[in-house]
N, C-alpha and C positions, 0 to 999 in steps of 0.2 A: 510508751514502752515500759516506762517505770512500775505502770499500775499493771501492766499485763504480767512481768516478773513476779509484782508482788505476791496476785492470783492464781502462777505458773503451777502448785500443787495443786489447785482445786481443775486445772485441761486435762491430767490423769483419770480425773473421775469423767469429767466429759467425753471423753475415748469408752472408758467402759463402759457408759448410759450406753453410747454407738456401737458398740455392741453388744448391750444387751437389748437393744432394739431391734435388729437387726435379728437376731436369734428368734426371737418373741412374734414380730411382726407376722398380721397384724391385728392377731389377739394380744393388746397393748397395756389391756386394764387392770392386770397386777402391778403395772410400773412403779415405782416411787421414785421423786428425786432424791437421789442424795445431798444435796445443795442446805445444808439446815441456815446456816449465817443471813440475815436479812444484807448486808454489805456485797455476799458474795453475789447472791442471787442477784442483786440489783446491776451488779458489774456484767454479767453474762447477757439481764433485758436490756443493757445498755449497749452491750458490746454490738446485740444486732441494727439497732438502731442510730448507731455511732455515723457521722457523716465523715469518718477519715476514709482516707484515700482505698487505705489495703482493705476496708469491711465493704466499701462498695462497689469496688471491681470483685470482690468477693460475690458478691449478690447479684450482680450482674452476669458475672462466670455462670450462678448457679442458674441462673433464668436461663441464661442461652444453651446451657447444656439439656436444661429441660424440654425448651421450646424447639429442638433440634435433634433428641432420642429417636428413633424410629418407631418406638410403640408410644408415643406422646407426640400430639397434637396441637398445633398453636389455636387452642380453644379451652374456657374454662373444663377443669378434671371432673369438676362438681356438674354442671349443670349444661358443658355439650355447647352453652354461647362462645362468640368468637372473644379476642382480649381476654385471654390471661394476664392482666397487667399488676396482679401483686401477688406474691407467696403467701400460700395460707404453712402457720404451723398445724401440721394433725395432733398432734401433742400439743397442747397449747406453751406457749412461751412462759404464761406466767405460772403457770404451773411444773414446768420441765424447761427453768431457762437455760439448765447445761447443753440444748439437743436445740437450742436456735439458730444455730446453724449448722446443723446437721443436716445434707441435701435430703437425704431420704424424711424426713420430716417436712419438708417442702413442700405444699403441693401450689403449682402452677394457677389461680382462679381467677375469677371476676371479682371487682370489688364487693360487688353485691352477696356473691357466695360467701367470701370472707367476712364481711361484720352482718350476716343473717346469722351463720352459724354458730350451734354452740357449743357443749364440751361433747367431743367425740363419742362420749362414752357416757351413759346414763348411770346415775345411782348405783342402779343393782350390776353395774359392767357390762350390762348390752349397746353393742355397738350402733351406736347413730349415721355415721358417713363410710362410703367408698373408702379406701385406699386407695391412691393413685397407684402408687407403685407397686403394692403388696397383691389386690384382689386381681382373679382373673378375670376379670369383667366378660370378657369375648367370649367367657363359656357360657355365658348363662344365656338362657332362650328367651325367645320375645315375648316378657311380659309386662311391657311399655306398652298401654293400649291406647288409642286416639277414638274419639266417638267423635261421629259426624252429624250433629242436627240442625234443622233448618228450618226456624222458627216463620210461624204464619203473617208475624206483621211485618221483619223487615226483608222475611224471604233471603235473607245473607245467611250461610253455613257459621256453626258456632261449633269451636271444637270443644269436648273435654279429655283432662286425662286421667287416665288411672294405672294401678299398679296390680295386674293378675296376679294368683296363687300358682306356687313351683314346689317342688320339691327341692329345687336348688338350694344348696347350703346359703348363697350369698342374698337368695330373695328376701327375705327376712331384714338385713341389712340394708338392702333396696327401698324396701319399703321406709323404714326409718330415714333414709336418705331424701328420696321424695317429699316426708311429711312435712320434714325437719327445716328443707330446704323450698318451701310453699312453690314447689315445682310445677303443681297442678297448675296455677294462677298463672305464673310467669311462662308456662308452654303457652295456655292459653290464649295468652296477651299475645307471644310470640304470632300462634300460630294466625293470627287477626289480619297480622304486615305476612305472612307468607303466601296465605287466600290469595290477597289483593293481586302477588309479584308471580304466582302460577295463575292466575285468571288471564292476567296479560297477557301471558306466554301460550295459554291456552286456545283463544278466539282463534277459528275459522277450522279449528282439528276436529277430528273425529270423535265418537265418544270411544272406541275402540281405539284406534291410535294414541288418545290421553291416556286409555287403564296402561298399554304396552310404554309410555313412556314415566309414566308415574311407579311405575313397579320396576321398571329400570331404574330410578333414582333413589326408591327406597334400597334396593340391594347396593348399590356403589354407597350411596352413605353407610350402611348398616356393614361393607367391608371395612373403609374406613374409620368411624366412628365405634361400631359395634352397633349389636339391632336391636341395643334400645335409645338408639341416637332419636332424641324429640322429632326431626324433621322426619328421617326414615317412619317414625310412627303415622305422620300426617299422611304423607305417600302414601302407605299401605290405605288409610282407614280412605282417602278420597277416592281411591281405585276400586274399595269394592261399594263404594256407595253410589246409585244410579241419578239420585236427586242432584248429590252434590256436580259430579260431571254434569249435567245437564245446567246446573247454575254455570260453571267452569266456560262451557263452550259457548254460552249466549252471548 
């Protein structure tokens, strides 16, 4: 308590960073901290990482509040898998550590998402990731594509993914998200174990009853998630491929 009094003028400016984030969000790239003292700044990456009592029902609070929003999903923000088990800072801590525990700086991900990524914002200020909280992601139209091919020697379905052209303001950022985030790879991988767990599901159905069930589960993900929810992409791309359903139902 003694060290948090001492520091007690420098949470005046962390109230105002919070609202000048807040205002700004989430074109974020003019930001600067005000934080100049290397002591200070050290107290604030410390303060998130502190194992006392009040910082981690602190962070605990902030996860369950996140994990329990009704437009947030107990699944990584970044990349749609399930286990959001750590806060990513979108401002980075060591660069903005007045705003480390700031929720709306928060975002919900997978560990992977969090130490793949890098700084939000490149060089010239064009932005690299999503916004959890800030983009409206559910506007933008489906341009999460899955390709379906079925190579000659193991005859197994190989997905790839990619990222279509939009005129959507947020595609662009999309894109950089995807790259940034080697999402092509890790759908991929993904979608290898989902083949497997719809082929199961698949045997003895129709090829007509799979396209009307797989296009059923593409739209309930793509409510939930948004339609460029990876899985939803699979869906769509198996349901209109004739080879792949024919692998599916054998």
């Amino acid at each position: 308590m003694h060290e948090q009094r001492r520091y007690a003028s420098t949470i005046d400016i962390a109230c105002d960073q919070a609202r000048e984030y807040s205002r700004r969000a989430p074109r974020l790239h003019l930001m600067r901290s005000r934080l100049r003292r290397p002591n200070v700044r050290a107290f604030f990456v410390g303060m998130y990482g502190s194992r006392r009592k009040a910082i981690v029902a602190l962070k605990e609070e902030l996860r369950r509040l996140a994990l329990t929003d009704d437009v947030m999903r107990a699944v990584c923000q970044y990349c749609g898998f399930p286990s959001p088990s750590t806060l990513d800072h979108f401002l980075e801590k060591a660069r903005f550590p007045e705003l480390s525990l700031y929720r709306r700086n928060l975002v919900p991900c997978c560990w992977e998402c969090n130490h793949r990524r890098r700084a939000s914002f490149d060089a010239s200020g064009e932005r690299q990731l999503l916004h959890f909280y800030e983009d409206d992601v559910n506007s933008m139209p489906e341009v999460l594509t899955a390709s379906v091919g079925i190579p000659a020697v193991s005859g197994v379905p190989v997905v790839t993914y990619s990222v279509g052209s939009s005129a959507h303001p947020l595609q662009r950022v999309y894109t950089n998200h995807f790259r940034l985030l080697n999402l092509a790879e890790r759908y991929r991988v993904q979608a290898a174990v989902d083949l497997r767990s719809i082929k199961q599901r698949s045997r003895s159905v129709s090829q007509n009853k799979l396209v009307s069930i797989l296009r059923e589960e593409a739209a309930a993900r793509a409510k939930i998630y948004g339609p460029n929810d990876y899985l939803a992409a699979l869906c769509r791309a198996l349901a209109a491929s004739p080879p792949a359903l024919s692998w599916l139902v054998r």
